[in-house]
N, C-alpha and C positions, 0 to 999 in steps of 0.2 A: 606564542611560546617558541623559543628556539631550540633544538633540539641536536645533542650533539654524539647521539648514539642510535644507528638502524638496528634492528633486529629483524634478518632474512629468514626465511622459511620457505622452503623447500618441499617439494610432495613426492614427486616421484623417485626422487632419490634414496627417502628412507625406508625404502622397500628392497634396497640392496643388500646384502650379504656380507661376508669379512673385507669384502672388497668395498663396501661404501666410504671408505676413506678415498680411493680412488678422484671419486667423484665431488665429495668435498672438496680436496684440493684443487681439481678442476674449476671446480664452480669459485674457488676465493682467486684463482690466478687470475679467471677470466674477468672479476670485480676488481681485482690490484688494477689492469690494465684498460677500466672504462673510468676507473676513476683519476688515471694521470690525465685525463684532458676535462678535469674537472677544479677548479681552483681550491686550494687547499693542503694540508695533510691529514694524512689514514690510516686504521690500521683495522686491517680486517684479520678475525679471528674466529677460531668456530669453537663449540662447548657443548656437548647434550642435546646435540640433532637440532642447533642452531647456529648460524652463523651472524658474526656481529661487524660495523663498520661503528669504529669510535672514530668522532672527529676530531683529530688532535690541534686543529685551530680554526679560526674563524671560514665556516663554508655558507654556502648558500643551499638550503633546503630545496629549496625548489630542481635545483641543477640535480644535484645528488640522487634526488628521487628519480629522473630522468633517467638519467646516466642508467640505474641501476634495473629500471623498467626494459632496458634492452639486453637485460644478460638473462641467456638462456641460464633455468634450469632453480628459476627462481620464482616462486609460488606466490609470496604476498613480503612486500615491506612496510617495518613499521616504526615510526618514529615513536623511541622511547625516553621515558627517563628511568635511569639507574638510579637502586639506591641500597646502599651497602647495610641500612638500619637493619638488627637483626629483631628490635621492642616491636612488638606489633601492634601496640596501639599508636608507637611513631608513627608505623606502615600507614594504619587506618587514616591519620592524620597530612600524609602525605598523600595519601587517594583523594581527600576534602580540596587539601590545595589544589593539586592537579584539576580536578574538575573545575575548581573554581576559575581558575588561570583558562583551561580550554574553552569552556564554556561560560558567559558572563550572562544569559541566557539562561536559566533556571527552568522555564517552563519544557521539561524532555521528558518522556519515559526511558529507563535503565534496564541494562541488567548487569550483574559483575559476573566474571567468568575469572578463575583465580585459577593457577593451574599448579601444583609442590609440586616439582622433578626431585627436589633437593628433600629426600624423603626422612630427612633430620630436622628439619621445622618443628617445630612442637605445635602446630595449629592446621588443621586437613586443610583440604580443599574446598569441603565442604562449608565447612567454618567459617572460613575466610569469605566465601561467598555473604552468607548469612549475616555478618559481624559487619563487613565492609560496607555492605549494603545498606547497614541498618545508620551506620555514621554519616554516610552519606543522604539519606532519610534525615536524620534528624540535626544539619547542619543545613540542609536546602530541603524545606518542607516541600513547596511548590515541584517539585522533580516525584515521579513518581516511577514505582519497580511495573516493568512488564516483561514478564519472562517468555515472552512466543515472537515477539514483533517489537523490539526495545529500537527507541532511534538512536541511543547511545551505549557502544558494549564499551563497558570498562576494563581489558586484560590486565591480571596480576598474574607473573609468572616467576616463580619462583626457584632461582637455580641458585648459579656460584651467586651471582647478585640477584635482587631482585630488580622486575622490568615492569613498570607502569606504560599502559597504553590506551588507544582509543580509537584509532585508525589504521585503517590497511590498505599500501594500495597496492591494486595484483600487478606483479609480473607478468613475463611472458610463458610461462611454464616450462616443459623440455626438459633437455639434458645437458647438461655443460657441451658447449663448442668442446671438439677433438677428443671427446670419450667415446666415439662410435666409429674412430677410422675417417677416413679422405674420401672425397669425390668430385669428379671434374664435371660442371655445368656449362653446358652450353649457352651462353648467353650472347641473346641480341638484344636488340634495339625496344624492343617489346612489351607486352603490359605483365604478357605469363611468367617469362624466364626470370627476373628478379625474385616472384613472389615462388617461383618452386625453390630457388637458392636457398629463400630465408628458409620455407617449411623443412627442406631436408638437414638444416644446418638447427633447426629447431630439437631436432631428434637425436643433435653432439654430433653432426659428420663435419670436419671442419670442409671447407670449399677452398677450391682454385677454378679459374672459369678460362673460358676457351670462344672468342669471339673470330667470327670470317668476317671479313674487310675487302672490299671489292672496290678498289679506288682503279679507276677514274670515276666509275659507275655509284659508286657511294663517297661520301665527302668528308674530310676528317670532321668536320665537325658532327656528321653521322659517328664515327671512332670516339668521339669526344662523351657524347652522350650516354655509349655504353660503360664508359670510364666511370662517368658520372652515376650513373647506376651503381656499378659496381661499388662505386663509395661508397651510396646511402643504404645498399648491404651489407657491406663491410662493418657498418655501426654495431649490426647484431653477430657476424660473424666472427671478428675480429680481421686482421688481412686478408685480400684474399689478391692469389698471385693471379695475374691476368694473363691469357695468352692470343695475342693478336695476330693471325695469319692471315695472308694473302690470298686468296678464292678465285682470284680474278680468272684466273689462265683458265683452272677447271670450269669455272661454270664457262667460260668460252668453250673451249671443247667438249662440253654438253652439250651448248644449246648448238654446235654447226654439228655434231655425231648423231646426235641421238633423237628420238621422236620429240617432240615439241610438246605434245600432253603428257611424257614422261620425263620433263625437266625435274619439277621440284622432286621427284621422290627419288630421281636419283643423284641429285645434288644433294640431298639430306643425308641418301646412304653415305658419300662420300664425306660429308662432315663428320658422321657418328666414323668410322675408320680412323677419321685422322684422331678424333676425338679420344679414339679410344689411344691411339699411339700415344699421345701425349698422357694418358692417364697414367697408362703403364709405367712409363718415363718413369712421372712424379710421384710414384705410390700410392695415385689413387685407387680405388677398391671400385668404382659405379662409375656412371655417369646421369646427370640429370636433366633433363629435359622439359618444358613446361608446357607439353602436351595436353590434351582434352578432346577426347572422345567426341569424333563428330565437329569439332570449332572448325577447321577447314579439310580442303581435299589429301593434305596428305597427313591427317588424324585421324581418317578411318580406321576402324579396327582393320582392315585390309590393308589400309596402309603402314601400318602401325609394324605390322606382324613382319611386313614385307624390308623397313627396315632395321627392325632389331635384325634379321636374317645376318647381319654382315657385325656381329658383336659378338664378343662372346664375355664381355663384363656386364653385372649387371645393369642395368636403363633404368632408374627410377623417376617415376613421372607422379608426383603429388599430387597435382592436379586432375587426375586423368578423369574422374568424375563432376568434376565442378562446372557449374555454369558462366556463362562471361561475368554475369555480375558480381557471382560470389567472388572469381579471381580482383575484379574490378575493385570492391571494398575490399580487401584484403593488403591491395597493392597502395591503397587509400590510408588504410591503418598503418602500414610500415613508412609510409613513404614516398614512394618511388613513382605514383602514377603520374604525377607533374612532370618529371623528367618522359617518362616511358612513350605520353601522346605528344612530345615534342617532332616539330615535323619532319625528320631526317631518314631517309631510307635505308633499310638494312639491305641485305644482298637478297634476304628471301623473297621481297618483295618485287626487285628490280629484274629481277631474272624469272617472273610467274610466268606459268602458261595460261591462255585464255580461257582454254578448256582442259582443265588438269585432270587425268584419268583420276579416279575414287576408291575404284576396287581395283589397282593393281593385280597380275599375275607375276608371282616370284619368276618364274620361269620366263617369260617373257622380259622383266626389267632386268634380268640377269645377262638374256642374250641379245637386249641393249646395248648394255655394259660392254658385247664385246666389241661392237664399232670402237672402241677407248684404247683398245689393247694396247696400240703401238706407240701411245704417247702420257697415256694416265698412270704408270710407276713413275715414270721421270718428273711429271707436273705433282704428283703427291709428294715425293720428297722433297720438290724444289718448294712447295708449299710449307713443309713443314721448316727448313730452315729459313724461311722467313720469319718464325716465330718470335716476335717484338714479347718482352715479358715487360710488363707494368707492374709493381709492387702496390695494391691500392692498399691504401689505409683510411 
């Protein structure tokens, strides 16, 4: 059966207040805009704490359902049919075909689930249950009712139209992308930082990302890779503005100034600074990082603590309990891990130390820091105007 009306549902949203309109709207701009790279025409509409996608001409089920399994803030979609009959022994009669048309296969346990919103109906909920079921029964003997464990739920939902259904497939949950303010992620080459983008973009923060580029020492097709990333985030974010700066100078004046097992954590202080200037810039509200407690020497909580020191926006880190595998399947469900173990080095790696201090001392990496004095304002800003912007979509 081909189907040319979704009916979206939503969970976390209808727990909102006068402002849940807000987030409707939200949630149908972010679906206008997954579904212009979907062949066809649309029209998304909302009604009674549901939102609908009519297909106003020939689409491909399959694409649509895709498309729409990457927009945050979307609980379960379900291919319907409409139907304007208000007789309700049509209705009953229209559930017979339906089933018949979905299922050619008789032998299933049921149940009917009927739902009146549209509380002018003249026949409950209840009823409808009972009534529907029973036509259903007695048009396909061989089908039988099990109300705890049914392999087939029949939905009847009864609003401005009524919606015949049988399937649902889940969303990705959340909040609409850009209902919860901006934030600039630090993104490399890596398995973590893709998968903490999606999670805090999951939550409606919309994302712009902030990648260091260390050419000669890292290769554009290393630049390439995080681009490429950033794309197959993009799918669930919507754009995200990229920002590509130059590292080079600084991690050199790191690595000839300062201790050698306190490279990385002060190379990372100086990213999250710049990180943060540009956040400021662009209105971002955080920054995000795809940190994990413990994964290497400068994610100890010692280390951790020692660079938030130099921030004063909040750092949010998703990850920060998870294990490599769980980031691993997660970066596997979105996407991105095929690009992520591609072999091109980022700068954090290319500049490690061999024995990287663990428990940092604030006090100590700070009067690191000052061997930098006479030449790290000038290479920070001449970093920052190197800032390449990539529009990824």
């Amino acid at each position: 059966m081909k189907y040319s009306t979704f009916l979206i549902k939503y969970a976390e949203i209808a727990v909102k207040g006068k402002n849940r309109y807000v987030f409707e709207d939200a949630l149908m701009h972010r679906i206008r805009l997954v579904l212009k790279h979907v062949e066809g025409d649309y029209a998304v509409t909302k009604s009674q704490g549901r939102v609908y996608v009519d297909c106003l001409s020939a689409c491909d089920e399959d694409e649509v359902i895709a498309a729409l399994k990457r927009v945050f803030g979307i609980n379960g979609i379900c291919p319907v049919v409409k139907t304007d009959t208000e007789d309700f022994e049509s209705l009953k009669e229209e559930v017979v075909k339906f089933v018949d048309d979905q299922y050619p296969d008789k032998n299933h346990t049921f149940k009917v689930f009927a739902k009146r919103a549209r509380k002018t109906y003249p026949v409950s909920s209840m009823e409808m249950n009972c009534a529907i079921g029973e036509a259903v029964l007695e048009a396909y003997p061989s089908m039988k009712v099990d109300v705890h464990k049914p392999e087939i739920e029949i939905h009847v939902e009864v609003r401005e139209s009524i919606f015949i259904y049988s399937k649902q497939y889940a969303g990705p949950g959340g909040m609409p992308v850009g209902t919860n303010g901006k934030a600039m992620l630090l993104l490399s080459g890596g398995i973590d930082s893709p998968v903490a983008g999606y999670m805090i973009a999951k939550r409606g923060v919309k994302i712009d990302a902030v990648y260091f580029h260390a050419p000669p020492y890292t290769s554009e097709r290393a630049k390439q890779k995080v681009v490429d990333l950033a794309r197959l985030v993009s799918r669930y974010t919507g754009t995200i503005c990229l920002h590509v700066i130059n590292f080079t100078d600084i991690q050199l004046a790191i690595y000839e100034k300062c201790p050698h097992e306190e490279l990385t954590i002060i190379m990372r202080r100086y990213m999250m600074r710049i990180a943060e200037r540009l956040a400021c810039d662009n209105g971002c509200l955080g920054l995000i990082t795809g940190e994990s407690i413990g994964q290497v020497a400068s994610q100890t909580v010692q280390s951790l603590a020692v660079t938030n020191e130099v921030c004063t926006l909040p750092v949010f880190r998703p990850l920060i309990g998870f294990d490599k595998l769980d980031i691993i399947a997660l970066s596997e469900k979105i996407g991105t891990f095929e690009t992520s173990i591609l072999p091109y080095e980022d700068c954090c790696t290319i500049f490690v130390a061999k024995h990287p201090v663990t428990k940092p001392d604030a006090m100590i990496i700070r009067r690191s820091e000052t061997k930098l004095a006479d030449v790290i304002d000038e290479l920070v800003e001449k970093a920052i105007e190197t800032d390449e912007v990539i529009n990824v979509i």
